[in-house]
C-alpha positions as CSV (number, residue, x, y, z in Angstrom):
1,X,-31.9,-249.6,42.9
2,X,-35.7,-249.7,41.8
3,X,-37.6,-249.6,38.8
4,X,-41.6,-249.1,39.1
5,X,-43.9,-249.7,35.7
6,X,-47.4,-248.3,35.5
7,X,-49.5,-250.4,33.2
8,X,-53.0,-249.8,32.2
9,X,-53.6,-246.3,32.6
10,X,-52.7,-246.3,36.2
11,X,-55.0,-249.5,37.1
12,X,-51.5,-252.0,37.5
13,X,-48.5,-251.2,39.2
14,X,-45.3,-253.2,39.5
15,X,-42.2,-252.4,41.8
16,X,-38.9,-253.6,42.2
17,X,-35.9,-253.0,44.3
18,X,-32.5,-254.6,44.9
19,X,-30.7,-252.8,47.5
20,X,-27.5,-253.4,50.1
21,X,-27.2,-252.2,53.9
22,X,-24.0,-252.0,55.7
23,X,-24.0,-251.2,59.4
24,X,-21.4,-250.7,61.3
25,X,-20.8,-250.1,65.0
26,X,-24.1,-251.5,66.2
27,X,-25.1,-250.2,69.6
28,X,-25.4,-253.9,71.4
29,X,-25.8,-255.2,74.6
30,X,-22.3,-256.9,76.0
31,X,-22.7,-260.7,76.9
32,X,-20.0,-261.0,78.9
33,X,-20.8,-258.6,81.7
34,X,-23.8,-258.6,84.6
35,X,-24.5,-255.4,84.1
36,X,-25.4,-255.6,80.3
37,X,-23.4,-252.6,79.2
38,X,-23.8,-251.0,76.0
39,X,-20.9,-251.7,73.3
40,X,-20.5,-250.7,69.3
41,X,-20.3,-254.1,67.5
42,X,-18.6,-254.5,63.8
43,X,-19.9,-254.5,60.6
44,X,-23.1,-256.6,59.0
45,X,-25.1,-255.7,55.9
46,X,-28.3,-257.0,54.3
47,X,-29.3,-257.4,50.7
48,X,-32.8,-257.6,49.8
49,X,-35.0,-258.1,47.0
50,X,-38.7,-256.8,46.7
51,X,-41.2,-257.2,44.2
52,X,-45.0,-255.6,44.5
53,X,-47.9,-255.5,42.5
54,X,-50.7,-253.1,42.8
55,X,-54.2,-253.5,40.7
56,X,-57.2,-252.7,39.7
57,X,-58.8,-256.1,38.7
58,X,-62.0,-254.4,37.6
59,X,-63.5,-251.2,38.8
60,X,-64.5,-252.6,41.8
61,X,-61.5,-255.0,43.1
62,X,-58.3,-254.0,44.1
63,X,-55.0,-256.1,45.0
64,X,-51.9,-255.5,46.5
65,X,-49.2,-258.4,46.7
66,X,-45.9,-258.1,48.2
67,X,-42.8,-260.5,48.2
68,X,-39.7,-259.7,50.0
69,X,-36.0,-261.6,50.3
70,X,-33.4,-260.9,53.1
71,X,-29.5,-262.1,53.5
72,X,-28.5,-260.5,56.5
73,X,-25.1,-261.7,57.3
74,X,-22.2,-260.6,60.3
75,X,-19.5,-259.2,58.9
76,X,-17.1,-258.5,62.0
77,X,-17.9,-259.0,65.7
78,X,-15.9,-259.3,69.1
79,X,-12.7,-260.2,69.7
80,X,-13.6,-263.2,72.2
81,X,-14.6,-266.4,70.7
82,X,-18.5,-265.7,71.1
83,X,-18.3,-262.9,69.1
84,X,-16.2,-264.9,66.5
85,X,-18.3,-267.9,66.1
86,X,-20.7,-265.0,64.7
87,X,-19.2,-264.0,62.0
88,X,-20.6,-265.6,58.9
89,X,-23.9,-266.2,60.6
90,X,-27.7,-264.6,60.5
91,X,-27.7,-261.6,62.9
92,X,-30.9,-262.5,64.5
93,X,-34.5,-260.6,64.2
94,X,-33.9,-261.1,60.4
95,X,-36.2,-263.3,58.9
96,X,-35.3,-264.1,55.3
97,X,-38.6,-264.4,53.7
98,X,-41.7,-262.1,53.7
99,X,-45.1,-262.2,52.1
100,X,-48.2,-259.7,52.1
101,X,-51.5,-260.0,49.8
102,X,-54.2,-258.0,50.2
103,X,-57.3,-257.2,48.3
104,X,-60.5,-255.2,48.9
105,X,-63.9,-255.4,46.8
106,X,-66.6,-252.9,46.6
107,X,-69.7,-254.3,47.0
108,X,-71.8,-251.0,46.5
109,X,-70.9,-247.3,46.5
110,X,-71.6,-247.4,50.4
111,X,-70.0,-250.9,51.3
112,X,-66.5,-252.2,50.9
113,X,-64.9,-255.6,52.3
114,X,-61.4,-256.7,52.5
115,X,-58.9,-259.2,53.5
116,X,-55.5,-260.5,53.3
117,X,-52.5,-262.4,54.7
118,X,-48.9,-261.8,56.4
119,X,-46.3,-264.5,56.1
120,X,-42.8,-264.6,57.5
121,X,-40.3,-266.9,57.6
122,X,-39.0,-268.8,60.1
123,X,-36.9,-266.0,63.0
124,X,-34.0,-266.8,65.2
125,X,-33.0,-264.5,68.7
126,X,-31.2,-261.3,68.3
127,X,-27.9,-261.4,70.4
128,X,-27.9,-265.3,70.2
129,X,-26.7,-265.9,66.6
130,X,-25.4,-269.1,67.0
131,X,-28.4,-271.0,68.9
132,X,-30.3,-273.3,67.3
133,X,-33.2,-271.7,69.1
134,X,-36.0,-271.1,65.5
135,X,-39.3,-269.3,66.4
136,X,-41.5,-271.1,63.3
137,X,-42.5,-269.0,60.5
138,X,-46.2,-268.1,60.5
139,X,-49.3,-266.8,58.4
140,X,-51.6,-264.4,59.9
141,X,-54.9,-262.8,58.8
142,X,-56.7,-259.9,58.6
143,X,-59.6,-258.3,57.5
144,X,-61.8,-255.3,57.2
145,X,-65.3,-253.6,56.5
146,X,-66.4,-250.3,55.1
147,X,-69.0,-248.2,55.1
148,X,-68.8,-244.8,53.4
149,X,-71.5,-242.8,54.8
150,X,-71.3,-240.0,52.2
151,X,-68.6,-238.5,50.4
152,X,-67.1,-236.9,53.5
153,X,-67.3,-239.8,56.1
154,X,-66.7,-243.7,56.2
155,X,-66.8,-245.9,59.1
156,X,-64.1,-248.9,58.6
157,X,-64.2,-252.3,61.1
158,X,-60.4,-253.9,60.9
159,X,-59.9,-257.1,62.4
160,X,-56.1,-258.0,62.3
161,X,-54.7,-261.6,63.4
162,X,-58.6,-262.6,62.4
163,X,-58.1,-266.4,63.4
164,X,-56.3,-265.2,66.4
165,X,-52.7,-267.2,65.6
166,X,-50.6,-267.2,68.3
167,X,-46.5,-265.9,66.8
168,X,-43.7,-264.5,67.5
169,X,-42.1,-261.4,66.4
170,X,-39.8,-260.3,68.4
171,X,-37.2,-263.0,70.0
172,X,-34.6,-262.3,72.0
173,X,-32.0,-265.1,74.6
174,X,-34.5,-265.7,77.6
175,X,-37.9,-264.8,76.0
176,X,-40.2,-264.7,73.0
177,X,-42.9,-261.9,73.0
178,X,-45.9,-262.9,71.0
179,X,-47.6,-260.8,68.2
180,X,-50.8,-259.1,68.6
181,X,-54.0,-261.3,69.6
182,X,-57.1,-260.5,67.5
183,X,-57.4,-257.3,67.6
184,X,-60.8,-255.1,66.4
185,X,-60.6,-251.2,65.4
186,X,-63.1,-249.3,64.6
187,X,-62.0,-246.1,63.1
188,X,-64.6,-242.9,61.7
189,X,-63.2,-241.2,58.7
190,X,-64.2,-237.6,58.1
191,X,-62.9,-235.3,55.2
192,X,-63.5,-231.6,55.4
């Protein structure tokens, strides 16, 4: 369920949604064999709540904000008492808290600059629900530089994770892979 209000003549947006997700029979990996054989795993579901805002501070500056809340909770699991002691908890790769702003100001009719911020909340390991194991919630950075060459063709420099923050975004029992390093992209835009 979602409701979305255009004020201004078009120059602020605002969004909402409250929705529910139930999954059942997850494809998982079984814990209690060595050969880590594929199983269908109860029920969990998700609610969420969203809010955005989209604008047009003046002709020349835009914003986008986003705000995002997760309860992702096991509903069924295994019969043994590992899958048990799951029941009730967070699944795992479900952070509950989520943050983007982002905002971009044109300078000139040739030059644009941006930036902006991703937070999440702090992440536990998928398959490992009852660990105490917490990868810490982070902030990351990014920005970006335009140049529109003519109507028809921009240039645009994006650096993401700009002060190069080391996180984690995906966790799982024995390992943590990191999130992207600083990264640069340099991307020609033509329109014909």
């Amino acid at each position: 369920v979602g409701a979305k209000w255009e004020l201004y003549e078009g120059d602020l947006s605002l969004r909402t949604a409250l929705a529910r997700t139930d999954k059942y029979n997850e494809r998982n990996t079984d814990i209690d064999t060595a050969t880590n054989s594929y199983l269908l795993s109860g029920k969990r579901h998700t609610d969420a709540l969203e809010f955005e805002v989209a604008g047009r501070i003046n002709p020349q500056w835009d914003i986008f904000a986003g705000l995002g809340f997760l309860r992702a909770v096991i509903d069924q699991a295994g019969s043994n008492a590992a899958g048990q002691a799951e029941v009730g908890q967070n699944p795992g790769l479900s952070p509950s808290r989520q943050a983007t702003l982002f905002t971009t100001y044109r300078i000139n009719p040739a030059w644009r600059i941006g930036g902006g911020m991703t937070a999440v909340s702090q992440n536990k390991p998928a398959n490992s629900v009852t660990t105490q194991n917490r990868a810490p919630g982070y902030v990351k950075a990014d920005a970006m530089v335009e140049y529109r060459i003519n109507q028809s063709n921009a240039i645009k420099l994006n650096i993401d994770n700009l002060f190069d923050k080391v996180y984690y975004n995906t966790l799982y029992r024995g390992f943590a892979a990191p999130g992207l390093a600083r990264s640069v992209h340099l991307t020609l835009t033509s329109k014909f």
